[in-house]
C-alpha positions in Angstrom: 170.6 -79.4 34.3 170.5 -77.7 37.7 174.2 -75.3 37.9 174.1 -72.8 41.3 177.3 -70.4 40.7 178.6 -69.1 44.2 179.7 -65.5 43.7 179.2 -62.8 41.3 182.8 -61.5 40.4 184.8 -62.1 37.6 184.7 -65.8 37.8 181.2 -66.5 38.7 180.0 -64.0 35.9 181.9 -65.5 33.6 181.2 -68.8 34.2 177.3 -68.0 34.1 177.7 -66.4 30.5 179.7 -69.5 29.7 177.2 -71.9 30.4 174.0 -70.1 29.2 176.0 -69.7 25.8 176.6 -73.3 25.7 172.9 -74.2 27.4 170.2 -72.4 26.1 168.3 -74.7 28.3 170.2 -74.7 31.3 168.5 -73.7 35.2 171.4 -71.1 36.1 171.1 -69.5 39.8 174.1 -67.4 41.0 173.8 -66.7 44.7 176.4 -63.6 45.9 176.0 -61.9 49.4 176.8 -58.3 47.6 173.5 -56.8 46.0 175.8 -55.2 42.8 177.9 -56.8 40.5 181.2 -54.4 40.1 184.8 -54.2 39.6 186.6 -54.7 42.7 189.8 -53.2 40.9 187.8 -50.0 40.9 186.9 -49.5 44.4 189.2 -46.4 45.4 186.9 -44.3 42.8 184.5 -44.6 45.3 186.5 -43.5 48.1 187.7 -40.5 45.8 183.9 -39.9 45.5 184.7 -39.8 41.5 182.3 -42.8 40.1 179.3 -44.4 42.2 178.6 -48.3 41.8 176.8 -48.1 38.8 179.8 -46.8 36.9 181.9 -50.0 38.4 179.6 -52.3 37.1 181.1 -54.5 34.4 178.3 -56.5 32.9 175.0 -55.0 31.5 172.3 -53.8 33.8 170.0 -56.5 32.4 172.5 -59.3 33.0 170.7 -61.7 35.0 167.1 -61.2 32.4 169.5 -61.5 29.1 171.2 -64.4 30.3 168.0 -66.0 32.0 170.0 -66.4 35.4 168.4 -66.7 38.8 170.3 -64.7 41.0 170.1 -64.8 44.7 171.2 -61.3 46.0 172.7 -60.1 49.6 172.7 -64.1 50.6 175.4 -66.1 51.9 176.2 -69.6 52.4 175.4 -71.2 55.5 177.4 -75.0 54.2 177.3 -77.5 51.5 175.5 -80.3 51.9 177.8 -82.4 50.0 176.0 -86.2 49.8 172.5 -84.8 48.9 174.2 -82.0 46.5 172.5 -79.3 48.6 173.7 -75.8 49.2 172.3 -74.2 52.3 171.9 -70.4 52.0 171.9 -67.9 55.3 168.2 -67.1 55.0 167.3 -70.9 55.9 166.8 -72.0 52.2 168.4 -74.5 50.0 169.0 -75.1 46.8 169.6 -78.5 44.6 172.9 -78.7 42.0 173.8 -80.9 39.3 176.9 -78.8 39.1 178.4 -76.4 41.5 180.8 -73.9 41.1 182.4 -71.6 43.8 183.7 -68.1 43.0 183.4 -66.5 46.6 186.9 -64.5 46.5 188.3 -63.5 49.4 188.1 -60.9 51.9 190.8 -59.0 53.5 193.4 -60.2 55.9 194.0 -58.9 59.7 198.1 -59.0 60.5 197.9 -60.6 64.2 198.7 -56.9 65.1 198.2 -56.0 68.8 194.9 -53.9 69.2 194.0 -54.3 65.3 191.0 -56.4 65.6 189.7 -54.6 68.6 189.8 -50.6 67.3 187.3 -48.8 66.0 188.0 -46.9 62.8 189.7 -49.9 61.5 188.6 -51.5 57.5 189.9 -53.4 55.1 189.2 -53.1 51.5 187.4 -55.5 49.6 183.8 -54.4 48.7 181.9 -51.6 48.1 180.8 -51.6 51.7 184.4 -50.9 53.0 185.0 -48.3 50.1 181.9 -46.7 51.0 182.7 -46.8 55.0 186.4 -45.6 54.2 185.4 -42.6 52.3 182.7 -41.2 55.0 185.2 -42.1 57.6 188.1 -39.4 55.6 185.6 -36.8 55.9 185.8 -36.7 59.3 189.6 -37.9 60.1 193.1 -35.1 59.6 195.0 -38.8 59.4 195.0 -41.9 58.4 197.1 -44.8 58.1 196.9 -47.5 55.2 199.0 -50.4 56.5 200.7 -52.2 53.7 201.6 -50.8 50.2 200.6 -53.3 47.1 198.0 -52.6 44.8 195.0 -52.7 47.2 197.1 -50.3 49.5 198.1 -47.7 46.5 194.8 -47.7 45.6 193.6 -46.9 48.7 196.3 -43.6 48.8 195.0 -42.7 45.3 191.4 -42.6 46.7 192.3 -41.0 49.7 194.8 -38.0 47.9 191.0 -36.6 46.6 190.5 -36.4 49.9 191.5 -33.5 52.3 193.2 -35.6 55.2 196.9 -36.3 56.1 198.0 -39.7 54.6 201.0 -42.3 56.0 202.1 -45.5 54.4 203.3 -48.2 56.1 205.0 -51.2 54.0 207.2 -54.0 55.9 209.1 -54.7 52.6 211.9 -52.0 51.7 209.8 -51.0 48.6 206.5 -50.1 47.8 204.3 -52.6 45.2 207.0 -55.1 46.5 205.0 -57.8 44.5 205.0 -56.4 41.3 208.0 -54.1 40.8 211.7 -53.9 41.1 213.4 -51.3 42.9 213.9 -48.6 40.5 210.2 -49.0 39.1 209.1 -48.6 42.5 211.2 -45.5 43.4 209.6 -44.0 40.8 206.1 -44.3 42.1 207.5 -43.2 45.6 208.5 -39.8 44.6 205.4 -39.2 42.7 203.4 -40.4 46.0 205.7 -37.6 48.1 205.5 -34.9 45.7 201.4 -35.3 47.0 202.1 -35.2 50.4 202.2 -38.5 51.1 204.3 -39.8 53.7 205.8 -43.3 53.2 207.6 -45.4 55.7 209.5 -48.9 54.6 211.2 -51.6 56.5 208.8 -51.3 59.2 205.8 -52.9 60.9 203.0 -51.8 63.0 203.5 -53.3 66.4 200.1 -51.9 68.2 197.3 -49.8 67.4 196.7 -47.2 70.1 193.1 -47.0 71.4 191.4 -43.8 73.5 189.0 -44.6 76.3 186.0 -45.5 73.5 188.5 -47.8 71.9 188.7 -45.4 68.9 192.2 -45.5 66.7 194.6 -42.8 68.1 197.9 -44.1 66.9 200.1 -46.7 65.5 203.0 -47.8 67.4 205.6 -48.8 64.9 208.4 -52.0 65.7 211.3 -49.5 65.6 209.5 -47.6 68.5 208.0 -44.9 66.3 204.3 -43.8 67.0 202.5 -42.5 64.2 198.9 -39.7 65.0 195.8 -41.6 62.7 192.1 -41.5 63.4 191.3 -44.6 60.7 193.0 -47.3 59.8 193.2 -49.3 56.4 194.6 -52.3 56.3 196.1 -54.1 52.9 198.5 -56.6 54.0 196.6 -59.5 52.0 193.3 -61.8 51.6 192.1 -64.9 52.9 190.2 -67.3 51.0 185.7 -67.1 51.3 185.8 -70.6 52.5 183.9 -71.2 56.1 181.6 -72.5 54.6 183.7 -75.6 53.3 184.3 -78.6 55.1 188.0 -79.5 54.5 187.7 -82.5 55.5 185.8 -83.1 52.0 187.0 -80.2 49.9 190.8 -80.2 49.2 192.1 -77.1 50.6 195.9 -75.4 50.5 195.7 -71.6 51.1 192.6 -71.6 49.0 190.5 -74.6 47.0 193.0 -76.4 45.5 191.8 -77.1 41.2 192.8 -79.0 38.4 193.2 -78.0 34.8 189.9 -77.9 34.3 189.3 -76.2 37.5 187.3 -79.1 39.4 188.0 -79.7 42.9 188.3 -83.3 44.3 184.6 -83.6 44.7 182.7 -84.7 41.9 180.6 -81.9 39.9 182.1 -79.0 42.1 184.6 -76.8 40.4 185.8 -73.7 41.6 187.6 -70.3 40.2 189.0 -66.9 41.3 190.3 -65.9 44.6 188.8 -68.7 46.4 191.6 -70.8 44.8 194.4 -68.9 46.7 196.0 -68.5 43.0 196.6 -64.7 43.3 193.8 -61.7 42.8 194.4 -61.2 39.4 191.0 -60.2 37.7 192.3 -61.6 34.0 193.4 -65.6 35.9 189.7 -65.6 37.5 187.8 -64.8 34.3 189.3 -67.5 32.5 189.0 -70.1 35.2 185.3 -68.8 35.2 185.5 -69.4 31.3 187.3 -72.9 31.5 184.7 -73.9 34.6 181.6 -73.3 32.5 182.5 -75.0 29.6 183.6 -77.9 31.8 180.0 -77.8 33.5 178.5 -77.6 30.6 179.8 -81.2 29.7 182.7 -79.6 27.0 186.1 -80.5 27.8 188.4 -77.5 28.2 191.7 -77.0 30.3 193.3 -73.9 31.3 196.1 -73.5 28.7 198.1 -71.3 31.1 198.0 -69.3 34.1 199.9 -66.8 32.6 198.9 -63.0 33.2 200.1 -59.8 33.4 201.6 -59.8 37.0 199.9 -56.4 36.6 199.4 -53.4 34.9 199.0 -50.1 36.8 198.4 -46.7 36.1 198.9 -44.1 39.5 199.5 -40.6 39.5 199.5 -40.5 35.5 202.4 -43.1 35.1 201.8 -46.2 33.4 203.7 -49.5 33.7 203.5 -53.5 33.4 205.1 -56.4 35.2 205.2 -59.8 33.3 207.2 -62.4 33.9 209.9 -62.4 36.7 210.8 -58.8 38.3 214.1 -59.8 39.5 217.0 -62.6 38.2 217.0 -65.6 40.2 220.5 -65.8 39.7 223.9 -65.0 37.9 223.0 -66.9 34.8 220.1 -64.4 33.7 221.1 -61.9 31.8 219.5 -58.4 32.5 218.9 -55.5 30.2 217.8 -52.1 31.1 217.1 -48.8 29.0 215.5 -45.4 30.5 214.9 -42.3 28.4 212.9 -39.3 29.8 210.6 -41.1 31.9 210.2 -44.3 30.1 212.2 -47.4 32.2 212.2 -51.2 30.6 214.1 -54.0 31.9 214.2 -56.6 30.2 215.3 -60.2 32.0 216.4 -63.4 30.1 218.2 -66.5 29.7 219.8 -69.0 27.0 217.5 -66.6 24.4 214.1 -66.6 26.3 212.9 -63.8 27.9 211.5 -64.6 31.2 210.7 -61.4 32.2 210.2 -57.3 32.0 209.2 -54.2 33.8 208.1 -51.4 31.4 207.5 -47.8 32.7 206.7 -44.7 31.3 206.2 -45.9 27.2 204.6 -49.1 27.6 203.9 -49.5 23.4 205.8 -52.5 23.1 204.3 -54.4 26.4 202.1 -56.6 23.5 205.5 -58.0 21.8 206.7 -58.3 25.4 203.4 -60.5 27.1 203.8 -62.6 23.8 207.3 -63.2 23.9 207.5 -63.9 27.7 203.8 -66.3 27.8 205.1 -68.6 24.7 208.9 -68.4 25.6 209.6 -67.4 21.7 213.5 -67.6 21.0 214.8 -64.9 20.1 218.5 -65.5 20.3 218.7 -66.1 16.4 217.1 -62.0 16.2 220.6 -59.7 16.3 218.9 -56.5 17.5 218.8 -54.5 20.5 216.2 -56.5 22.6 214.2 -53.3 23.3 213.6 -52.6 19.7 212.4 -56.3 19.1 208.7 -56.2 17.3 206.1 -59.0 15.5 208.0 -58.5 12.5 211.0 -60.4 14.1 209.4 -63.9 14.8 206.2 -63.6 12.6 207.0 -64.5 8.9 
């Protein structure tokens, strides 16, 4: 059986250990246009300049000889060849599939922003080319902007605070990690971002980037008419889907590759996982579509049980917290719970005895009993103890 894997991230990586543990026999190529497998959820310790891309590395350095894969380095894919089950590469080769799975990811979205596509000094971040690009650029910058302030954003400002330059975030939202925390959560975080100098600006957009005569950055020109010095630019305001390569025309596609259960696509023997999806870039999601791909490949019925993950977990600035769940009530008829201490915050969110949601801060020991609780919507109205103090004991007998 011929599998080609498209990608080398957490879902194609997964997927190929999947199937080589199921197919001792199997002919396994993995084709990626990046020439390192690594953690993309670790890229701002390269623009700190505190781990190089060995350290992000997440499989063993041997992968590709222990697991007997063929894998087709610093290539992309040209298009799919769909009716003779081809997949042609950049470098004018092709390769023949039995089964097919794609795991390209994503790569970072340009805001229609006037000025933004043009500028020099302008990156995204989503590989180890833009980290490595962002952090020789800081050497040589006083300021820099990072437009848009979710996790890819923060952890561009983490990398950049190792950094001796000036630093100015932009978020259109009226809170920072808008995605994954509530207000108070995210207050926290802000003041911890100030106290390093960092200057933060919400409820705003950029409007224009201000060019020089060699159509370097200069300047952002902000909606509310406010003009902001910068020599770089990095932009975090979302991803689009690795999918030029797809006709969708063939391929079902809605904001990514749309999947079933068992993550195939409409096309027979081409399954997909990760980023490509459009499901979210949350690494744990992508390595068990990878998971629930392979085994499917392989012949072995298996469905994702649920696409429940942690909405996130973050550590910045030494302060630790978790999302699951909801982050806010939908409406009146959730009840809401909150406790703070010192610097611990938890807020718990639930309804008619299931918990449906929480944002811990701070003392995140009980986040285990939380992700439990919240993924297999436990009942815990029959429990008559403070909800924060709920643990295994409770509902295991």
């Amino acid at each position: 059986m011929r599998y080609v894997i498209l990608g080398a991230s957490a879902a194609g990586v997964n997927c190929a250990k999947t199937i080589r543990e199921l197919d001792k026999d199997a002919n396994i190529t993995m084709v990626s246009k990046d020439k390192y497998i690594y953690s993309r959820c670790m890229l701002h310790h390269i623009i700190a300049d505190k781990k190089n891309i060995e350290e992000l590395n997440f499989v063993d350095k041997r992968f590709s000889e222990n697991y007997k894969i063929n894998w087709i380095k610093n290539t992309k894919v040209e298009r799919l060849d769909i009716n003779k089950k081809k997949v042609i590469l950049d470098n004018g080769e092709s390769l023949e599939y039995d089964k097919l799975l794609i795991a390209t990811g994503s790569s970072s979205f340009m805001p229609p922003v006037k000025n933004l596509r043009e500028g020099k000094g302008i990156y995204g971040l989503r590989n180890i080319e833009d980290a490595i690009k962002i952090k020789e650029e800081a050497k040589n910058a006083k300021n820099v902007l990072v437009l848009g302030a979710g996790l890819v954003g923060i952890d561009t400002v983490v990398g950049l605070l190792e950094q001796n330059i000036n630093i100015t975030l932009v978020e259109m939202a009226k809170k920072i990690l808008p995605m994954q925390l509530d207000e108070r959560a995210s207050l926290r975080y802000e003041k911890l971002f100030e106290a390093k100098g960092v200057k933060i600006k919400k409820g705003v957009r950029a409007e224009e980037v201000l060019l020089d005569e060699n159509s370097r950055v200069k300047g952002v020109k902000l909606n509310t008419g406010e003009v902001i010095d910068c020599e770089m630019i990095v932009v975090a305001t979302g991803v689009r889907p690795n999918i030029d390569f797809i006709e969708e025309s063939i391929i079902k596609i809605n904001k990514g590759i749309v999947i079933n259960n068992r993550c195939e696509t409409n096309v027979e023997d081409i399954y997909a996982a990760g980023d490509v999806c459009g499901t979210g870039s949350i690494w744990p999601l992508a390595v068990k579509q990878g998971i629930v791909a392979g085994y499917n490949m392989a012949g072995i019925d298996r469905e994702l049980e649920d696409y429940f993950g942690l909405r996130n977990s973050m550590n910045f600035l030494g302060l630790q917290t978790v999302s699951l769940g909801l982050i806010e009530a939908p409406d009146e008829s959730y009840n809401v719970d909150i406790e703070e201490y010192r610097d611990a915050y938890k807020k718990i969110i639930h309804k008619d005895g299931i918990i449906y949601g929480a944002i811990i801060q701070g003392d995140i020991s009980y986040c285990g009993v939380f992700t439990y609780l919240i993924k297999n919507k436990v009942k815990i109205s029959h429990i008559n103890k403070n909800i924060f103090e709920i643990n295994y004991s409770d509902f295991f007998i």
